[in-house]
N, C-alpha and C positions, 0 to 999 in steps of 0.2 A: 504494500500500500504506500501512495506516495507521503512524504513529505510534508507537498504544496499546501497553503493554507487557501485554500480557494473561496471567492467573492464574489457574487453578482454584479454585472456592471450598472454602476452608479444611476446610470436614464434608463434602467428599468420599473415599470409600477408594478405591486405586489399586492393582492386581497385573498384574504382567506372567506372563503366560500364555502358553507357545508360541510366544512371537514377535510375539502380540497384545498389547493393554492395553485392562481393565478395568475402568471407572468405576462404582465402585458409588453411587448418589445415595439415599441411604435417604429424605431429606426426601419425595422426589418416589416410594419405590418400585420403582427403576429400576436395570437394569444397564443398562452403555452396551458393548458390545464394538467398540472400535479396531482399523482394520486397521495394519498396521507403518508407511504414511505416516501416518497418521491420530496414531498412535500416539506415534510422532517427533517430529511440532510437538505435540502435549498432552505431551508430557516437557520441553520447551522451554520451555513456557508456564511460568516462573517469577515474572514479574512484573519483572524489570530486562533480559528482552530483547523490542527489537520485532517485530513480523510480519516487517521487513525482516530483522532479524537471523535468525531462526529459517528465514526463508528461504535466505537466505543459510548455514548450516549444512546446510540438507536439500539444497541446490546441491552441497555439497561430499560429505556423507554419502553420498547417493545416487546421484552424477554423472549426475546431471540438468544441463538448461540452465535458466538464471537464470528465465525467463515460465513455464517448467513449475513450478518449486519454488516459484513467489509463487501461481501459481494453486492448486496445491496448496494451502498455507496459508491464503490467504485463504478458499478453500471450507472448509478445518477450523476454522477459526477462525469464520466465521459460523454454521456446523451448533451448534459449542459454546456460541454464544450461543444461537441457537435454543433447546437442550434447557436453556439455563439451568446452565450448567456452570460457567464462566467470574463471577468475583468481580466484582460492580459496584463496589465502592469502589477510590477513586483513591489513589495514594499513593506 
């Protein structure tokens, strides 16, 4: 699992919905709807914890076991990158 402490970029809007969460990405046009794991590591995602950590939380949040909650993450975490969600600058 990586390192990276990864962050939503900045001119994105965010609403929790039902129990979902909603990324609305205007640059790109796009709403993004999150399911509630999905959703859980993108509330996480503040930029001072890492993928282990956020893991590590959705371990405990969800009582899951440890390889469930990092697989989890690590697939939310590569989708976010994908759609471009996720803040490139290091810091």
């Amino acid at each position: 699992m990586t390192g990276d402490r990864p962050r939503p970029r900045p001119d994105l809007s965010v609403r929790a919905v039902e129990g979902e969460v909603l990324v609305l990405d205007r640059a790109a046009n796009q709403v993004h709807q999150l399911n509630v794991t999905a959703g859980f590591v993108w509330q996480h995602c503040d930029g001072r914890r890492t993928a282990a950590q956020i893991a590590d939380a959705l371990t405990r949040a969800f009582e899951v076991d440890a390889q469930m909650a990092q697989e989890a993450v690590r697939t939310s975490l590569h989708r976010f990158a994908e759609l471009g969600l996720l803040d490139d600058a290091r810091g």
